[in-house]
C-alpha positions as CSV (number, residue, x, y, z in Angstrom):
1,X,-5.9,-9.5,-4.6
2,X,-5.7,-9.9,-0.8
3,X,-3.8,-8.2,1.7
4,X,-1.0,-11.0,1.9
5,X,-0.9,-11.1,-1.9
6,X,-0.4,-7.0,-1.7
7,X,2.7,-7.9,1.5
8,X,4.2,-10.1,-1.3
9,X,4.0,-7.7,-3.9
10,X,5.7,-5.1,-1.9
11,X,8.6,-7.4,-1.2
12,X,9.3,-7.8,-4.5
13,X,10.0,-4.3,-5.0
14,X,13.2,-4.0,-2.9
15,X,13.6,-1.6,-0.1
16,X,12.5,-3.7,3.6
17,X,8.5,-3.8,3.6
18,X,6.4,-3.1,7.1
19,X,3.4,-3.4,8.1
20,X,1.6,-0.1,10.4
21,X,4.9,1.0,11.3
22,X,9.1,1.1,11.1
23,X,10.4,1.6,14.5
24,X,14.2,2.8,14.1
25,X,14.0,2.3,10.5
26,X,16.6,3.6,8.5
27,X,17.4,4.0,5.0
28,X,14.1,3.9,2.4
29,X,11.7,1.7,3.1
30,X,7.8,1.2,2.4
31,X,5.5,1.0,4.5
32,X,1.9,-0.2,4.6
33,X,-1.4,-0.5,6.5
34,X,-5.2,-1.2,6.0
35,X,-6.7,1.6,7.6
36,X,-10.8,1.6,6.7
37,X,-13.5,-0.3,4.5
38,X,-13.7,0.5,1.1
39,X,-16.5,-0.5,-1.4
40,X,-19.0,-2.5,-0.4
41,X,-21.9,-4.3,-2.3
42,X,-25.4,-4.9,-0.3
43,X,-28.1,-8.0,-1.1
44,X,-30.6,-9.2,0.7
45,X,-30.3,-6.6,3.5
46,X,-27.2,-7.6,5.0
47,X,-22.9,-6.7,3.5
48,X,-22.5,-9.2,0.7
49,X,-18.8,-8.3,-0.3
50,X,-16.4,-6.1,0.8
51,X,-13.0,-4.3,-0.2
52,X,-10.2,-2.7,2.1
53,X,-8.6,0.5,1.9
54,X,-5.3,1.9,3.3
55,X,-2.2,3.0,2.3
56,X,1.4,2.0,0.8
57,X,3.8,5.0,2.4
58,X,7.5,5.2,0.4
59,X,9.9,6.8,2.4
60,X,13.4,7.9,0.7
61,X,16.2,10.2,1.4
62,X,16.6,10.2,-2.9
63,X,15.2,13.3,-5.0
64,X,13.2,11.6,-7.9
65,X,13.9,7.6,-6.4
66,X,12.8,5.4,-9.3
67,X,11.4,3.1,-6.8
68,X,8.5,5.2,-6.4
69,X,8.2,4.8,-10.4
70,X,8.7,0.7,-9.6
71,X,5.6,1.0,-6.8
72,X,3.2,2.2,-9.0
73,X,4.4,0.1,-12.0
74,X,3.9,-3.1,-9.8
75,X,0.8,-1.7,-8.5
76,X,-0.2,-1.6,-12.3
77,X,0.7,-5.1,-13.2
78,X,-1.2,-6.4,-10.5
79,X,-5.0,-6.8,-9.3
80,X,-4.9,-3.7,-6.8
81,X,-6.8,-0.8,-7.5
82,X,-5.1,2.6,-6.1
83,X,-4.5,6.3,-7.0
84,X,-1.3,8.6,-5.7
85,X,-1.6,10.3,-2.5
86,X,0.0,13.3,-2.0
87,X,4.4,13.9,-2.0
88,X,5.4,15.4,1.0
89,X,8.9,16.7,2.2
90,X,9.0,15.9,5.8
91,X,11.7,18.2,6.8
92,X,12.2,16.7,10.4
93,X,13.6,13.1,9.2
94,X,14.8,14.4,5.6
95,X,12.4,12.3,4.2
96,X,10.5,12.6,1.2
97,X,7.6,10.7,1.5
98,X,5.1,9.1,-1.2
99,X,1.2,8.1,-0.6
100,X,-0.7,5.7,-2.6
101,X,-3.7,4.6,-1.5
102,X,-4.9,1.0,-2.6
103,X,-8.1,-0.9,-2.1
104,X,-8.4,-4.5,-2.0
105,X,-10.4,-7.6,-1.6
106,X,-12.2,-8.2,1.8
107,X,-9.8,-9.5,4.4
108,X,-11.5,-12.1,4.7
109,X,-10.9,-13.3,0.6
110,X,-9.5,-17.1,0.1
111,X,-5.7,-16.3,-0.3
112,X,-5.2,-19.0,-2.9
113,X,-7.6,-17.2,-5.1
């Protein structure tokens, strides 16, 4: 899976999708950003393949939102390989926000594959 097949994922889910960040953004919403490499394999002394890492950020005012369930069951169903982050109250926004962290193909991966 690539990062544009991971965008189109997320927009299947429902709530509006962004990408590093949600200026003025009201209402829940996800939002997601590559942030570092992940694995990489070596051969013949140079970076042969590589993943990305970052995170997919769920943002809800709604205690026990089954879209967070919906996230990780779409993130199940799919090619991605991630693991929850931690569920924080952020108690200036009301927000109660969910982490998963995801890692992906290289960025640089065909996107018709």
């Amino acid at each position: 899976m690539t990062l544009q097949n991971l965008k189109a994922l997320l927009l299947t889910i429902g709530p509006p999708v962004h990408h590093y960040f949600a200026s003025g953004q009201t209402g829940n919403y996800i939002l997601w950003a590559e942030d570092s490499a992940g694995s990489a394999l070596y051969a013949d002394d140079r970076m042969d393949k590589q993943t990305i890492q970052g995170t997919i950020d769920y943002y809800t005012k709604t205690e026990y939102d089954p879209i967070a369930k919906q996230i990780e069951d779409a993130l199940n169903a799919s090619d991605v390989s991630w693991y929850p982050g931690p569920i924080l109250h952020e108690q200036d926004t009301g927000y109660i926000h969910y982490e998963y962290v995801f890692e992906v193909d290289d960025v640089e991966s065909d996107p018709d594959a």
